[in-house]
N, C-alpha and C positions, 0 to 999 in steps of 0.2 A: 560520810566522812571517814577515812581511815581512820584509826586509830593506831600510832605504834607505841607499845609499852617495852623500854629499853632495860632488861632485869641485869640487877648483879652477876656477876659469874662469882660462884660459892663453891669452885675448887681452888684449892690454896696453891699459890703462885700463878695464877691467873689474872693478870693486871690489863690487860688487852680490851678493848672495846669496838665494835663493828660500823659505827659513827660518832663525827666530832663535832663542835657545836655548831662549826657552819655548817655539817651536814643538816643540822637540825634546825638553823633558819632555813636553811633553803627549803625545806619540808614541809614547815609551818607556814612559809610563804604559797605555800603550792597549794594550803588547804586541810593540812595534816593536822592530827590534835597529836603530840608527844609528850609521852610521860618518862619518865625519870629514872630510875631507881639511883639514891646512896649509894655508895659502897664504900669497905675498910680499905681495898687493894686496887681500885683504879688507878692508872695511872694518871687519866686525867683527869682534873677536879671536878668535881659536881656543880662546882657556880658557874664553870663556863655554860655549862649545860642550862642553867637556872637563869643566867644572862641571854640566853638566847632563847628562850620562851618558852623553853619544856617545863611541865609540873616535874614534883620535886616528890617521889614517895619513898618509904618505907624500904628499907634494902629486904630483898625476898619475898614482898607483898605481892607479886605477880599473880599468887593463887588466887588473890582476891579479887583481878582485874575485872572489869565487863564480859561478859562475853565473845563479844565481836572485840576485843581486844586484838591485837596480832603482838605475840611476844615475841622478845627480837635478844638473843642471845648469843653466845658462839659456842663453849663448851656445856657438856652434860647436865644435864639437871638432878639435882638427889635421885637415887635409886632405889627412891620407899616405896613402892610399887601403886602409887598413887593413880587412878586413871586420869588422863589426862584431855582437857574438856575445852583448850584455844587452840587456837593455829598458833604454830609456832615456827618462828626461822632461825637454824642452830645446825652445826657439823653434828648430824645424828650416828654417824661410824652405824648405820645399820641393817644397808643394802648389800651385805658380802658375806655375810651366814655366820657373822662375830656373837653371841649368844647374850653379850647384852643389849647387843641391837635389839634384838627379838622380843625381847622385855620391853624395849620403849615401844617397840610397839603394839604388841600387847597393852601395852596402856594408854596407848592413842585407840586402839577398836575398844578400851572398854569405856572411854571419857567422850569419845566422838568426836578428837579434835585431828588435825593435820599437822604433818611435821614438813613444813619446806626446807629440805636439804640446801644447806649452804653448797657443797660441795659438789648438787646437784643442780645448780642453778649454771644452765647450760645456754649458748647461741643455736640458733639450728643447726650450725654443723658441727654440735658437740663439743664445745669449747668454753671450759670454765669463763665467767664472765668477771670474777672475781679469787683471787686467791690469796693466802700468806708465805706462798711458796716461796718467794723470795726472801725472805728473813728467817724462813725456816732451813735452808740450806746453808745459810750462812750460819746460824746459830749451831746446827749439826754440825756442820765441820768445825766450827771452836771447842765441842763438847769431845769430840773424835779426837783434837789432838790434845787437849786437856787431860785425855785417857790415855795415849800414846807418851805425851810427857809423867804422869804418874808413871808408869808401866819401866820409862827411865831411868826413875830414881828408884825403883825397887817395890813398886805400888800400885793401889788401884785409884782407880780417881775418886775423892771424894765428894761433899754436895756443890751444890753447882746455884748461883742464884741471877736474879735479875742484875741489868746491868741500864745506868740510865742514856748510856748512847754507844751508840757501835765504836766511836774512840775508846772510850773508858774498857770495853771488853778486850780491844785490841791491844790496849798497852796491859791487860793481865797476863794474857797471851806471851807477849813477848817479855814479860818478866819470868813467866815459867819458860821458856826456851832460852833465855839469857845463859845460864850454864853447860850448856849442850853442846858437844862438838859439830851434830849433825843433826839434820834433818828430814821427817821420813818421806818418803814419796806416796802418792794419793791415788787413786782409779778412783774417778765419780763416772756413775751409768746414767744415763741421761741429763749429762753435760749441758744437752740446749734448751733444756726447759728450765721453770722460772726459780726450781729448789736444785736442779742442779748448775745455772749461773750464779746463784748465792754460796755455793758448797764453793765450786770455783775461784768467786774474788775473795771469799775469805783465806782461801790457801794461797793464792796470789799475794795476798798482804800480807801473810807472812811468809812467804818466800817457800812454799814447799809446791815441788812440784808435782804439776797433776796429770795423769793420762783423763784425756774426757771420751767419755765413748755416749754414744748416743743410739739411733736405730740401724743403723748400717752396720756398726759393729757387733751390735748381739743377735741378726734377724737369723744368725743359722740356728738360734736354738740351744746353743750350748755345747760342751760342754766350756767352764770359761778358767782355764790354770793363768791366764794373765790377773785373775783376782788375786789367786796365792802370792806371786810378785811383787806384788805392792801392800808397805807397812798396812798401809788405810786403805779402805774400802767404803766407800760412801754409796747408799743407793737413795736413786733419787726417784726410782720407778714406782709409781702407786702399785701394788696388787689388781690385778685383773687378772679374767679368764684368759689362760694362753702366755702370760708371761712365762719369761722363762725362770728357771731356777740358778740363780747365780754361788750361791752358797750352798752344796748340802748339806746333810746332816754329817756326814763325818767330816767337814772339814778341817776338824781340831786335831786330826789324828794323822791329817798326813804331812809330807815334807812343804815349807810353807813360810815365807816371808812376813807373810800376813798376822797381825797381832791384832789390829783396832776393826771392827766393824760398826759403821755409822749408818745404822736403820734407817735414815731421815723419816723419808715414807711410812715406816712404823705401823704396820697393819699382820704384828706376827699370827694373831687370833684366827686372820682370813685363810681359806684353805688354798690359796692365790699366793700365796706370800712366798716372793724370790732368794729368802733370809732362810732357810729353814733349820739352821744350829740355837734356836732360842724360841721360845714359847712362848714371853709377857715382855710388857713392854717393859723398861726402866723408870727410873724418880729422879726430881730435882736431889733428892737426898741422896739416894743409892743410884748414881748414872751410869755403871755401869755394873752391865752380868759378867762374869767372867763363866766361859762355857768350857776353858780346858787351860791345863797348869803347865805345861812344858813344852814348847815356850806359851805364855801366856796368849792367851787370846779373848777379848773382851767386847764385848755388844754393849752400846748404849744405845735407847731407842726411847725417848721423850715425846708423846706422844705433843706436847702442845709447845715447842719447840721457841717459836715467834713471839712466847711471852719474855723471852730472855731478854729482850731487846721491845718493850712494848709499845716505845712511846714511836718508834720509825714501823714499826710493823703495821700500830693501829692505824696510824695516820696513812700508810700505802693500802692498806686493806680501804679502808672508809672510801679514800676517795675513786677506787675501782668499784664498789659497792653503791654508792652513793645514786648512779644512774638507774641503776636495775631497784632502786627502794622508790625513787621518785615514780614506778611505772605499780605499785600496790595498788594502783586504785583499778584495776585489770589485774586480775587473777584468773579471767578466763583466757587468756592469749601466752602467746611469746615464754618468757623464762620461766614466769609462775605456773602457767600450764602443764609446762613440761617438768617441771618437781614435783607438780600434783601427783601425772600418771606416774612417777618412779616410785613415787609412794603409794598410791593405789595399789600396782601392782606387786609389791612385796609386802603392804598389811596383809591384804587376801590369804597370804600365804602361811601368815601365825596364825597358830591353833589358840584355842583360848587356855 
């Protein structure tokens, strides 16, 4: 019998969950035993969970799980250098030479456990099976122009927090652009995938126009002065071998339109990364870097994006997920097989 043990997420502003309670009859119907964890910052309640037939444990007691546990998380786990002894399913950020990937898994070879990549969990022809892409581009471009409207009144943007439905952010939005004569114009790169149709309707809803470019427009390589043109710059392209480089490094220096860059993608750490005027990500608290003073120009890059909005992200995330958790009882075939080798293949690669 599977077991899946559902842990807190214990980064602060992480209110998001990877299934909902019907996820978890329909699991428990299938045969599943589901466990629980509390939490102080879910969005969604622990009794639905409790109502639908999950145990109920201890928020962070996952260390103490069975063995054969499968932990089911989304973001990072403390970075106490704990070796790490279950299987685990979790966005591990650390298949792309990020140096605290390297660490988790250094501590998956010394606990003997498995880390299935959320973000690895593929079709056979390579095709995420599940994502939060689409609330993550939409919540970036809100932070993007949140930093664009500061940068108007003379400022930088300050913290930025949860919001309990994409109405409620939107009418924030249009109360900071209420005073403003104008509005700036947008380039989002990879316009037709699912973080850049979110970057997309949210500048559509409020009315700012967007160039959308996708693969046709960037497959020469570069280089791209249509970025400088436009106030905002939204990238929606993950880091990969071969991308291109849309920002260099001195783009702060030269003649340039351009003030707001919106990371979505957010992978500056990766040596892949098409951002290359900023080094860490940003904070819910501090959302944006500012990388040069005259005229201003500012990066926000919020690595966990989808929590701004947790209760429409988790509920789209789950129910894309939901298919691929029902198939745990095979872990030698199909999606699980293939996060096994992607993990195989880069532990091998950490030194101890």
């Amino acid at each position: 019998m599977v077991h899946l043990w559902v842990r807190a997420e214990q980064r602060e502003n992480e209110e998001r969950v990877g299934i909902t309670p019907d996820g978890v009859r329909a699991l428990i119907a299938q045969g599943f035993q589901l466990t629980f964890e509390e939490s102080r910052q879910r969005s969604v309640p622990v009794t639905g969970y409790a109502e639908a037939g999950a145990e109920i444990a201890p928020e962070g007691s996952w260390t103490t799980a069975p063995d054969d546990a499968i932990i089911f998380g989304l973001k990072e786990l403390p970075d106490d250098g704990t070796p790490l002894r279950h299987r685990h399913i979790m966005f591990g950020h650390a298949y792309k030479g990020q140096p605290d990937g390297q660490r988790l898994l250094a501590r998956f070879n010394a606990g003997g456990g498995t880390l299935f990549d959320l973000e690895y969990l593929t079709d056979k022809d390579g095709r995420r099976v599940a994502a939060f892409g689409y609330w993550a581009g939409y919540a970036g471009a809100a932070v993007a122009l949140k930093c664009w409207i500061a940068q108007q009144n003379g400022g930088i943007c300050g913290p930025v927090g949860t919001y309990k439905s994409a109405e409620q952010l939107l009418a924030d939005l249009q109360s900071g652009l209420a005073d403003l004569q104008k509005r700036p114009t947008a380039l989002v790169i990879g316009a037709l995938g699912r973080v850049g149709t979110g970057a997309s309707d949210l500048c559509a809803a409020m009315e700012i126009p967007v160039t959308g470019w996708d693969l046709a427009e960037t497959a020469h390589g570069g280089p791209f002065p249509e970025v400088l043109e436009h106030e905002i710059f939204l990238n929606c392209i993950l880091a990969r071998p071969g991308a291109p480089v849309f920002v260099p490094a001195d783009t702060g220096t030269v003649n340039r339109r351009l003030t707001v860059i919106g990371d979505i993608a957010c992978d500056p750490t990766s040596d892949f990364s098409p951002v290359k005027v900023y080094d860490r990500t940003t904070t819910w608290a501090e959302p944006a870097l500012r990388v040069h003073d005259d005229p201003p120009l500012d990066v926000t890059a919020i690595d966990n994006l989808p929590s701004m909005l947790p209760v429409e992200s988790s509920e789209d995330y789950a129910a894309q997920l939901l298919p691929v958790l029902k198939t745990l009882d095979d872990l030698q075939s199909g999606v699980w097989k293939r996060a096994y080798e992607h993990f195989e293949e880069h532990s091998k690669k950490v030194t101890a």
